[in-house]
C-alpha positions in Angstrom: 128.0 83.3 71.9 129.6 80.9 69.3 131.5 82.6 66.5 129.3 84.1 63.5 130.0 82.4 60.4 131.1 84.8 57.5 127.8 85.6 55.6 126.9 88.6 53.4 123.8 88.5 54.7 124.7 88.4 58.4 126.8 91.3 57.8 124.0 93.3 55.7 121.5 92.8 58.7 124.3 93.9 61.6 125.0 96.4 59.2 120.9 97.8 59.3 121.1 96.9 63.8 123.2 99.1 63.5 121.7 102.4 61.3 118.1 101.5 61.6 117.6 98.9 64.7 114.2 98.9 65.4 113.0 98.1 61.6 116.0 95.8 60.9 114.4 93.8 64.4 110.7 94.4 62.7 112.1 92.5 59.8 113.9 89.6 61.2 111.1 88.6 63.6 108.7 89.0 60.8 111.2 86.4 58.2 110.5 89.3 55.6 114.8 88.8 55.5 117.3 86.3 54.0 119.6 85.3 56.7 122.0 83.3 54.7 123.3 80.1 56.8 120.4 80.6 59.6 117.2 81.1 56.8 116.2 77.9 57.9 116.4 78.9 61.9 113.1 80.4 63.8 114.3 84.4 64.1 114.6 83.6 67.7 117.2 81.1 67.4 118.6 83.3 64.9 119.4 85.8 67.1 121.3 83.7 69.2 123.8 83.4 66.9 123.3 86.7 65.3 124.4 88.7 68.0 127.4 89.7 69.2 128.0 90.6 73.0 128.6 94.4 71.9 125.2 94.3 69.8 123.1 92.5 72.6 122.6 96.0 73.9 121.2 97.6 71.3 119.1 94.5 69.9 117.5 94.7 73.5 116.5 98.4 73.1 115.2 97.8 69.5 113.2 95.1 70.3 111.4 97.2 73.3 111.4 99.8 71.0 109.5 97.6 68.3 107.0 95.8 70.5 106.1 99.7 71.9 105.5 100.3 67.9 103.2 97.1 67.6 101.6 96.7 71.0 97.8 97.4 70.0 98.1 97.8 66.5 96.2 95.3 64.0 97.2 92.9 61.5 97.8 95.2 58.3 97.8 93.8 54.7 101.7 93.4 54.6 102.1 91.7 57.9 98.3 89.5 57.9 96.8 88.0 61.1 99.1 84.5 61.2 102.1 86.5 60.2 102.0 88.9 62.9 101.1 86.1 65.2 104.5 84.4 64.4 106.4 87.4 64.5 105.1 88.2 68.4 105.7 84.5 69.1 109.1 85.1 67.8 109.6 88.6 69.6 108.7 86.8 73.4 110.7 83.9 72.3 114.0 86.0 72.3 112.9 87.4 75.6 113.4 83.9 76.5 116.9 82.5 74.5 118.9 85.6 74.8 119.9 87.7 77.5 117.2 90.8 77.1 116.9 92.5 80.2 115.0 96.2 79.5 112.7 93.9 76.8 112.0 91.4 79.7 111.3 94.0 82.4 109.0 96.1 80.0 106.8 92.4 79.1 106.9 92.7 83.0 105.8 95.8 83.3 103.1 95.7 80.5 102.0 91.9 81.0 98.5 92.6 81.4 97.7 95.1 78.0 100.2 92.8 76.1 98.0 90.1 77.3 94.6 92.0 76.1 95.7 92.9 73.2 97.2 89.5 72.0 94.0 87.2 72.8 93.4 88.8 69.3 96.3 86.9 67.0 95.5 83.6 68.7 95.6 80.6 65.8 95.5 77.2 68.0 98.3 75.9 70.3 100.5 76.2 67.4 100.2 80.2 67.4 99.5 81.3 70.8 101.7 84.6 70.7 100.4 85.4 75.0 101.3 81.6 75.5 104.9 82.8 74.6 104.9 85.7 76.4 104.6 83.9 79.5 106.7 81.3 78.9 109.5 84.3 78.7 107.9 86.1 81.7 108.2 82.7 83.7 112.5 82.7 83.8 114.5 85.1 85.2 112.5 86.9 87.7 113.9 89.5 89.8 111.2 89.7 92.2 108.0 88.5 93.1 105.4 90.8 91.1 103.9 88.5 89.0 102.9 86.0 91.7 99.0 87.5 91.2 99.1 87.0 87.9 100.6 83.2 88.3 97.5 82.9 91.0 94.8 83.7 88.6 96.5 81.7 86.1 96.6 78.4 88.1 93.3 79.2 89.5 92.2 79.5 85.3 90.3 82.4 85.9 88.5 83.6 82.6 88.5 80.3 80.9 92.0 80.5 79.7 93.3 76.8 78.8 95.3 74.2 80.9 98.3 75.1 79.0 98.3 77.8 81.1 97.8 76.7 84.2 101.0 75.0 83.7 102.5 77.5 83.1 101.6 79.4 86.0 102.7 76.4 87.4 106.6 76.8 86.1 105.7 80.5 86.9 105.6 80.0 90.4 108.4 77.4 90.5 110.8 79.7 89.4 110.0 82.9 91.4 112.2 83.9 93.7 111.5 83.6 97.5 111.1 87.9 98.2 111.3 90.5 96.4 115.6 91.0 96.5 115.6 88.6 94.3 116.8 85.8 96.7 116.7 82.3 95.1 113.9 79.8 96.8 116.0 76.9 98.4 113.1 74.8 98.8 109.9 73.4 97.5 107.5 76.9 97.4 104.5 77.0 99.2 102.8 79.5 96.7 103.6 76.8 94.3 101.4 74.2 96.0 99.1 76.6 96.6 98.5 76.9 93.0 99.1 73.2 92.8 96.1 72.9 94.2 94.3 75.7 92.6 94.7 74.2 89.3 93.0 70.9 90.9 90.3 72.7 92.0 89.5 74.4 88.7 90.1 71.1 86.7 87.6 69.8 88.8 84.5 72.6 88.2 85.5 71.7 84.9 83.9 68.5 85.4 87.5 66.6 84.8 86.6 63.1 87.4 89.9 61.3 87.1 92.0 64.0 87.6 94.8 62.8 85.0 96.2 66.3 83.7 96.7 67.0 87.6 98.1 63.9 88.1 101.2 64.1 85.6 101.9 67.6 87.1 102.2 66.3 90.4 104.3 63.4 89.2 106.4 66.2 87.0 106.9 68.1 90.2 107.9 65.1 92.2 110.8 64.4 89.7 111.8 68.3 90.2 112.0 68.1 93.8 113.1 64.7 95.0 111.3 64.0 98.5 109.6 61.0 100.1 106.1 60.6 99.9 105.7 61.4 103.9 108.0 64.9 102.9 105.2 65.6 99.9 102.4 64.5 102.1 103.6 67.2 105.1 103.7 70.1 102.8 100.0 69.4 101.4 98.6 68.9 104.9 100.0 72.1 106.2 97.7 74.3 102.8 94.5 71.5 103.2 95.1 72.8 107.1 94.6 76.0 106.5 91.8 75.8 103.7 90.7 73.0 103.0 89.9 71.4 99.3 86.7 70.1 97.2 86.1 66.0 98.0 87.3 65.5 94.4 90.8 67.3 95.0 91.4 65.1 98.0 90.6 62.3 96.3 93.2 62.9 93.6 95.7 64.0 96.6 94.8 60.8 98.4 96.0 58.7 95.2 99.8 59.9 95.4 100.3 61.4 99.4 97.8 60.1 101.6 99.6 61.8 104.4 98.5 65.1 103.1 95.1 64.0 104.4 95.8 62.6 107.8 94.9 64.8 111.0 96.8 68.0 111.5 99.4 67.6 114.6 98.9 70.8 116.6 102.5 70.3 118.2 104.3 70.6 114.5 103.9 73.5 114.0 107.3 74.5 112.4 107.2 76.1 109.5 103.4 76.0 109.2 101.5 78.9 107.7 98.4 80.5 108.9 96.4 83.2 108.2 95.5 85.7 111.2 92.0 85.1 112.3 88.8 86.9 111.3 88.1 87.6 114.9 91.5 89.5 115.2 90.1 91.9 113.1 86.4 91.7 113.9 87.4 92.6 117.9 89.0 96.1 116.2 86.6 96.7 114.1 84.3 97.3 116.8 85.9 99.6 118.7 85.0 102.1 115.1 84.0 104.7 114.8 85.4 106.3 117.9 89.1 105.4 118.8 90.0 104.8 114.5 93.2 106.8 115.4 93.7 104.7 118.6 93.5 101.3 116.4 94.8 102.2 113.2 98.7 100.8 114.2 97.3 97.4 115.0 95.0 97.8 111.9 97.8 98.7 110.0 100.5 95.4 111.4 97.1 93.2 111.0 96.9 94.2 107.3 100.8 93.5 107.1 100.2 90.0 108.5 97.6 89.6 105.9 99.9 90.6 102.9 102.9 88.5 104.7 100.2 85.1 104.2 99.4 86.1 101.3 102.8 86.4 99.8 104.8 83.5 101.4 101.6 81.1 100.8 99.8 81.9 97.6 96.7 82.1 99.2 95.1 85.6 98.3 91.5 84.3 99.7 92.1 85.4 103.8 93.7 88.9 102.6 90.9 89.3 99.8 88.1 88.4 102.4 89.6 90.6 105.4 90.4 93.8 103.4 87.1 94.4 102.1 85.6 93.3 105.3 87.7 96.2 106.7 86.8 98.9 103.5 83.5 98.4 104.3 83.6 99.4 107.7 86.5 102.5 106.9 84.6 103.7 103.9 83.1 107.0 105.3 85.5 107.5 107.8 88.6 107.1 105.9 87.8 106.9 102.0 91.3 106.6 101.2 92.4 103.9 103.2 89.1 101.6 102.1 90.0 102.8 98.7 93.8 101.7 99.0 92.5 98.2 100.5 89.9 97.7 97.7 92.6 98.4 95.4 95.2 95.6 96.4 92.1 93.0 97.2 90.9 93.5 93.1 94.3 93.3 92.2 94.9 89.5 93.8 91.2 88.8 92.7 89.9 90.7 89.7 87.5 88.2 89.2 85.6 88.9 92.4 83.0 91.8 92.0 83.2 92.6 95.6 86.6 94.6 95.6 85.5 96.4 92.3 81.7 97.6 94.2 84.1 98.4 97.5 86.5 100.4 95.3 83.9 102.5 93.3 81.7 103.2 96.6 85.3 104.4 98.2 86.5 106.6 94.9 82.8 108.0 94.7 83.2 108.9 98.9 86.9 110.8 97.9 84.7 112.9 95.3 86.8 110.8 92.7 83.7 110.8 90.2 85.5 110.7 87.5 87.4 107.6 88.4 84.7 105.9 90.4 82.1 106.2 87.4 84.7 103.7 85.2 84.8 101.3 87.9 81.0 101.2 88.0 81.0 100.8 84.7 83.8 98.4 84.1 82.3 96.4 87.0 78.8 96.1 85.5 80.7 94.9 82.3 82.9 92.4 83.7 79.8 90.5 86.2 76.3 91.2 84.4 75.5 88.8 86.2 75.6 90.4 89.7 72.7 92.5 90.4 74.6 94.5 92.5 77.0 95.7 90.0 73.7 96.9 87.9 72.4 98.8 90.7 74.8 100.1 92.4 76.2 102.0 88.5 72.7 102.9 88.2 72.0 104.4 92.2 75.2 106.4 91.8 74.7 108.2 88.0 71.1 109.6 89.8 72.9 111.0 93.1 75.5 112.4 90.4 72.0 113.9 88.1 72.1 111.7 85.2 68.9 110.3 86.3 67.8 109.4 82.8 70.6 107.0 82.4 70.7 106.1 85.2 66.6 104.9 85.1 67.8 103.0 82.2 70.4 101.0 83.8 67.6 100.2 86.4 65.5 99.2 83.8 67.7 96.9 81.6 68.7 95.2 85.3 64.9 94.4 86.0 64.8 93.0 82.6 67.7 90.9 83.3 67.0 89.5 87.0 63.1 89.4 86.5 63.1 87.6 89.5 64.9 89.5 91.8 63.1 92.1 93.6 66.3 93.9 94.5 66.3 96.1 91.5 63.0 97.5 91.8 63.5 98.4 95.5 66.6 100.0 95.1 65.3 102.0 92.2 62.8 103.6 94.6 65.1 103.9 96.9 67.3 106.2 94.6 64.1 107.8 93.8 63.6 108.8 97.4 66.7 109.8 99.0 67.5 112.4 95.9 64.2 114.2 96.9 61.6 112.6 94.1 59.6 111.0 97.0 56.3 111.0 94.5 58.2 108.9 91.4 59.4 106.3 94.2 55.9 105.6 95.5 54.8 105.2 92.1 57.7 102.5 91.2 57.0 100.9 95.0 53.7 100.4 94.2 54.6 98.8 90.9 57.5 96.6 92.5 54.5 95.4 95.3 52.7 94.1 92.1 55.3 91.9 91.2 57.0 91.1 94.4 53.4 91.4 97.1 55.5 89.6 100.1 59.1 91.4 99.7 59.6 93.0 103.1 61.9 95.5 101.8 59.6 97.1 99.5 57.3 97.3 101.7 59.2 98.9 104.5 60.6 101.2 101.4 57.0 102.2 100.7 56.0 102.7 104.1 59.1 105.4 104.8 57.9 107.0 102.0 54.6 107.7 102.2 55.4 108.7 106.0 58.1 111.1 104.4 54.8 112.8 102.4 52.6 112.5 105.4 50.4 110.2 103.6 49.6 108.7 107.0 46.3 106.5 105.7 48.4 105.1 103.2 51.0 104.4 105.4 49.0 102.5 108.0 46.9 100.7 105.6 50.3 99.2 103.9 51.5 98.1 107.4 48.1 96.3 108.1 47.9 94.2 105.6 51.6 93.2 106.3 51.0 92.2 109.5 49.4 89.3 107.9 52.9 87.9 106.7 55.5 86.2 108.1 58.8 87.8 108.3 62.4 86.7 109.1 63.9 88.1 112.3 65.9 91.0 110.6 62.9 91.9 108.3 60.3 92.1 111.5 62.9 94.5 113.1 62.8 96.6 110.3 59.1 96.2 110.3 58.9 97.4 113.6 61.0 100.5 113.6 58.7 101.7 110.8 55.9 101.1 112.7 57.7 103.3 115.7 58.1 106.1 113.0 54.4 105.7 112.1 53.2 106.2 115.5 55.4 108.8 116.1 53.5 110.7 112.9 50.4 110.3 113.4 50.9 111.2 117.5 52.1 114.9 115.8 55.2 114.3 116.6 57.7 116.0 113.8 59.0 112.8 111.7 62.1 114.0 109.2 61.7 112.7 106.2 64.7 111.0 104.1 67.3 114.0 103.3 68.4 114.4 99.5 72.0 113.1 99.3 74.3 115.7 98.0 77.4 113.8 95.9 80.7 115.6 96.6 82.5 116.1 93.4 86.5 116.7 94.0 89.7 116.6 91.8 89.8 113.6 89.5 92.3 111.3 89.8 94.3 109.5 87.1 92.6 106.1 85.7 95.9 104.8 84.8 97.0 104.1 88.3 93.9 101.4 88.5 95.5 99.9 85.5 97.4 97.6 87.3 94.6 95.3 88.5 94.3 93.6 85.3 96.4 95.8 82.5 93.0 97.0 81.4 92.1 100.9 80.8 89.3 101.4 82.1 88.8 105.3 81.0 86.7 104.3 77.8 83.9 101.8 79.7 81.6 104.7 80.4 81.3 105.7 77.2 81.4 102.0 75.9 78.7 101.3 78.9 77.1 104.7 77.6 77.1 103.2 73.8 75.5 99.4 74.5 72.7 101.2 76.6 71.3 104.0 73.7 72.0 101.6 71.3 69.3 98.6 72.7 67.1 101.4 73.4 66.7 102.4 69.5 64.8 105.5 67.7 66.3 108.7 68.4 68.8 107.6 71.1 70.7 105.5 67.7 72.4 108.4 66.8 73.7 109.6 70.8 75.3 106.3 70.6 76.9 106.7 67.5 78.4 109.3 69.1 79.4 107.2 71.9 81.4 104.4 69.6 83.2 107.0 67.8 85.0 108.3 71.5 86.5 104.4 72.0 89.7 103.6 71.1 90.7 101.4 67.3 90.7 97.6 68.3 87.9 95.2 68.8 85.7 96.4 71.1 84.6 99.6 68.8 84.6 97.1 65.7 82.2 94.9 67.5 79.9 97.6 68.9 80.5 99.1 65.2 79.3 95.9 64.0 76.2 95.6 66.8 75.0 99.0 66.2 74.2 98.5 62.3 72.4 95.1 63.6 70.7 97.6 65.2 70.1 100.5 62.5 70.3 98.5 59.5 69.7 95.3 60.3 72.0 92.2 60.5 72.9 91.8 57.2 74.5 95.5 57.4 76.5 93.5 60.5 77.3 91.1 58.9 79.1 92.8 55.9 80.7 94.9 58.6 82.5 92.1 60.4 83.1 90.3 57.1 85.0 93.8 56.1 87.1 94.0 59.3 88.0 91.0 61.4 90.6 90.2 59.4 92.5 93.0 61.4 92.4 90.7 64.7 91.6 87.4 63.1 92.5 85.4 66.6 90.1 87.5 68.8 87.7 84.9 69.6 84.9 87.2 70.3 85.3 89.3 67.6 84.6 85.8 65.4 81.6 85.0 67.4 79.9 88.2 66.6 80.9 87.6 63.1 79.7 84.3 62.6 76.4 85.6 64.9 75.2 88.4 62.4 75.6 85.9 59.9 72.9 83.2 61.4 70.9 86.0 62.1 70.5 86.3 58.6 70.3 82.7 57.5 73.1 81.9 56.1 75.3 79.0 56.9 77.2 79.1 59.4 80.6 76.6 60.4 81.4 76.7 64.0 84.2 73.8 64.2 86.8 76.4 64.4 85.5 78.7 66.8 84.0 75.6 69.1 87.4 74.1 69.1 89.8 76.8 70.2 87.7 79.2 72.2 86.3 77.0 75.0 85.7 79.9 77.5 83.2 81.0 74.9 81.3 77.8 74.5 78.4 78.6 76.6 77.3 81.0 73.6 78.7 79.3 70.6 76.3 75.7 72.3 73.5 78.1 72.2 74.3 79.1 69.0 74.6 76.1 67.2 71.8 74.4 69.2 69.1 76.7 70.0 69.2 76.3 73.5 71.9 76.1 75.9 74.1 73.6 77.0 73.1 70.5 78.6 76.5 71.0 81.0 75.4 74.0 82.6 72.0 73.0 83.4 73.0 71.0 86.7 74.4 74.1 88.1 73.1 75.2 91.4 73.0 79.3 91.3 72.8 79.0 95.1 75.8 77.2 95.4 78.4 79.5 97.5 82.0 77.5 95.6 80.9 78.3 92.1 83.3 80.7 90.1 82.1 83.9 88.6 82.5 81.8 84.8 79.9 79.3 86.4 77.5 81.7 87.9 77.6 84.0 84.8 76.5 80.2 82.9 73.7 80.0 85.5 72.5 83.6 84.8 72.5 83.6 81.4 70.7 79.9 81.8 67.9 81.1 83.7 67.2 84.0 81.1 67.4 81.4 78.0 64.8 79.7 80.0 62.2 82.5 79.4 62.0 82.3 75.7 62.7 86.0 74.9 64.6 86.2 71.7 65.6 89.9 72.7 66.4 88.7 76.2 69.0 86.3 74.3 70.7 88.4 72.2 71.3 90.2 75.6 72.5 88.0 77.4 74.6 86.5 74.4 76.1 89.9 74.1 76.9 90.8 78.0 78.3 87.1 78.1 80.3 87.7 75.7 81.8 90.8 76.2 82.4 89.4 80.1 84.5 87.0 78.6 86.1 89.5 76.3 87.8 91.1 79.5 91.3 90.0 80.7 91.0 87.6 84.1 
């Protein structure tokens, strides 16, 4: 450090590190101090001089100390939104410029609720306080733990900007090669990996000419000096193993056409490859017998996985085999599928299959209390997969909530009005927790809709078999004779038909057995915290809360009940705000969220809702602000502004098998738009919205 120049003030503020550290570090960051020769210098690159080697110590523990004080908290009325933006900005920037170690490793630790919490003091690219934390998490790694979180970054899961997908970018550059902290000697391969991630998701962003790609790839070429033949080997080995959009090789093709030419089987140094699906497919099948016998070669399999997965950057093989596996270990070892789910949701939170395989395994430990939060957290964070609707709905009537549970069945049929699925399954629930009479009743309702759906009626046909309504039975079967079935759905047919005969020949026919939920010990929600840094013990009461409050009348006041139990920050102000919509009307909201977004005055969402309540109500409303720095929310604010919804999302195919959860949560919400139901859009505004809300 260069010498301190001889200041009053210099020696006033060392003077406060030293009695009172943490407030004398509140201070500084916040510029609420005169720093004599440096009051012109950002705090940051005040402290650089500031301190002295013998204070860099205790500077380090104060600032930990401070940002374990503010993390969560709102603006307040001496430190306003833009203030206390600055002041984070200027807390992650001396994570960066001066040698902070225990402030570095707790950002580490606490990346992903830092990250939550701070989407609400964002004010443009000029004030983007989680922009600067990464930038400080992105030097001096000791390991490789944040390699997940550079993955989704580059991949720009959850709408975040471009910004950050170059940041991931340097993020990955600088990792080290393993976890010892060993210093990567050559270009990284989890670096191209996201290279080529961040292509991919420029392109679903409709970008054509590929420029912003481009310059990185020109930026990285100056970093690592190699021939184009050299760049062009290292591509070809990760379009080898899993291969890119036509538009990704186009750009590719533009600066390393070699990355494109034929892969030569006999090079096969150094090339990368994820074990094969059949590997674990041929062990799979030896289940449920010899699970002991295979579990070592389970186990190294899973290892070779993880190995890929590191090394490369490539979470999709591990993501794909591990819940393959869960599936297929659930009821005979919980735990394990449980443990598998876990790591799969935490490479790829934003697929909904490891969150359904990792409530279905918590739920088959007796871990109730833990696997109701992931159903509900997973029906928050995809509303648009039916799945995660019914699935939080089949399990709250096996656990005897069956009245909530019939209203998360019946908010899903309102939602997917065109999928049978919900209906069926419904019954379903009806009839394997012993209310054989209520499913008949909702099968016959689902035929009305859905006539031709085989599973309904093989559904109904089980069931009035289980109540020996035998005339019934037959007479449904008759008349489905008449329609043509797909392969699987004529087997089905015909094993009913088996268990018909059998019935009416007197043979004894056992009907479908009540299932019986086994409650255990809870386990702690705070160990599922690492998937995304969210806590997910409030989302059944939050889940609780959204449902009593769209069903009105008396159930107003059970989910006033339900707001009061979640935590201070924006979530409760919002559903604060939506509930007087609701009870008062929108007026009431809108003076609500006039009153209080102030306190997180960046929180995108929290501005939508605000600037919602208000059109509700007529008044004027300017969205130039909102439309220009919250893109990932531009789906609603379009619809908003327009009436209707975006002209860009309307040649999405929802069949399409690439499309990311953002673009098949735009197709959802597109095909309910489409049926002109101003309650259905406020709906679907709202689950959109709060979707978005969620860290990636």
């Amino acid at each position: 450090m260069s010498a301190i120049p001889v200041s009053p003030a210099v020696e006033r503020w060392s003077a406060r590190l030293a009695t009172d550290p943490v407030q004398a570090m509140g201070d500084l960051l916040a510029g609420r101090l005169f720093l004599g020769p440096f009051a012109r210098a950002r705090p940051s690159e005040a402290l650089v001089q500031l301190l002295t080697p013998d204070e860099m110590p205790l500077a380090d523990r104060a600032l930990r100390a401070w940002l374990e004080q503010v993390i969560g908290a709102p603006a307040r009325d001496d430190l306003p939104g833009k203030r206390f933006a600055d002041a984070l900005s200027e807390a992650f920037r001396a994570v960066s410029l001066v040698p902070l170690r225990e402030s570095r490793a707790w950002c580490t630790q606490h990346q992903g609720q830092l990250r939550s919490w701070l989407r609400g003091f964002y004010f443009g690219h000029s004030r983007d306080p989680e922009a600067a934390l990464l930038v400080a998490l992105t030097g001096d790694q000791r390991d490789r733990h944040l390699l997940g979180l550079w993955l989704g970054l580059a991949r720009l899961s959850g709408g975040v900007s471009e910004d950050y997908g170059r940041l991931a970018i340097t993020g990955l550059r600088l990792m080290p090669a393993d976890d010892a902290g060993e210093i990567e000697r050559s270009v990284p391969v989890a670096m191209l990996r996201g290279v080529l991630d961040f292509g991919e998701a420029l392109a679903r962003r409709g970008d054509l000419k590929g420029k912003t790609w481009l310059a990185e790839l020109d930026y990285l070429a100056a970093v690592y000096p190699m021939s184009t033949d050299q760049w062009g080997r290292r591509f070809r080995d990760l379009v080898q193993a899993r291969d890119v959009s036509a538009t990704v090789r186009k750009w590719l093709d533009q600066r390393y056409p070699g990355a494109l030419r034929p892969f030569d089987p006999q090079q096969t140094k150094g090339f990368l490859q994820a074990p094969h699906q059949d590997e674990l497919r041929q062990l799979l099948r030896q289940l449920p017998a010899n699970l002991t016998a295979i579990r070592p070669q389970l186990e190294a399999l899973f290892d070779r996985h993880r190995q890929y997965c590191r090394e490369s950057g490539d979470s999709y093989y591990l993501v794909r085999a591990f819940c393959f596996a869960g599936d297929r270990l659930l009821n005979l070892d919980p735990t394990w599928a449980r443990d598998l789910a876990h790591e799969a949701a935490r490479w790829n939170p934003q697929d909904p299959y490891p969150w359904s395989l990792l409530a279905r395994a918590l739920e088959a430990e007796g871990d109730w209390h833990r696997a109701q939060a992931v159903y509900w957290h997973a029906r928050r964070r995809f509303p648009h997969n039916v799945h995660s609707h019914s699935q939080l709905a089949h399990a709250l009537i096996v656990h005897g909530d069956v009245e909530l549970g019939e209203a998360v069945y019946d908010t899903a049929i309102g939602l997917f009005p065109s999928n049978p699925y919900c209906r069926a399954d419904l019954a379903h629930t009806l009839r394997v927790t012993g209310r054989p009479q209520r499913a008949v009743e909702v099968y016959r309702e689902a035929q009305q809709h859905f006539p031709q759906d085989p599973a309904i009626i093989v559904g109904l046909v089980n069931t009035l078999i289980d109540l020996e309504r035998l005339g019934e039975a037959k007479a449904v079967l008759d008349w489905a004779d008449q329609l043509g079935m797909d392969e699987r759905s004529a087997a089905k047919r015909e094993q009913v038909q088996r268990r018909l005969q059998q019935a009416r020949n007197g043979q004894p026919v056992r009907p479908a057995q009540p299932r019986q939920p086994d409650e255990g010990r809870a386990g702690d929600l705070a160990a599922l915290a690492d998937i995304t840094g969210e806590d997910l013990a409030h989302d059944p009461a939050l889940g609780r809360a959204i449902l009593l409050r769209r069903s009105g009348g008396d159930d107003l006041a059970r989910a006033w009940s339900e707001i009061q139990t979640l935590p201070a920050g924006t979530v409760q102000l919002i559903e604060t705000g939506l509930w007087r919509a609701r009870s008062d009307g929108w007026r009431s909201a809108a003076d609500w969220f006039d009153q209080t977004w102030g306190r997180y005055a960046g929180d995108g969402v929290l501005r939508v809702h605000r600037n919602r309540a208000h059109a509700r109500v007529g008044d004027a409303v300017d969205w130039s602000l909102e439309r220009e720095r919250y893109p990932y929310l531009a789906t609603v604010i379009e619809t908003e502004i327009n009436g209707e919804p975006p002209a860009r999302i309307r040649h999405i195919d929802p069949t399409d098998q690439d499309l990311t959860e953002e673009q098949r949560q735009d197709a959802w919400f597109l095909g309910l738009m489409d049926k002109a139901d101003p309650s259905l859009r406020d709906t679907a505004e709202e689950d959109l919205l709060s979707a978005r809300h969620l860290l990636v």
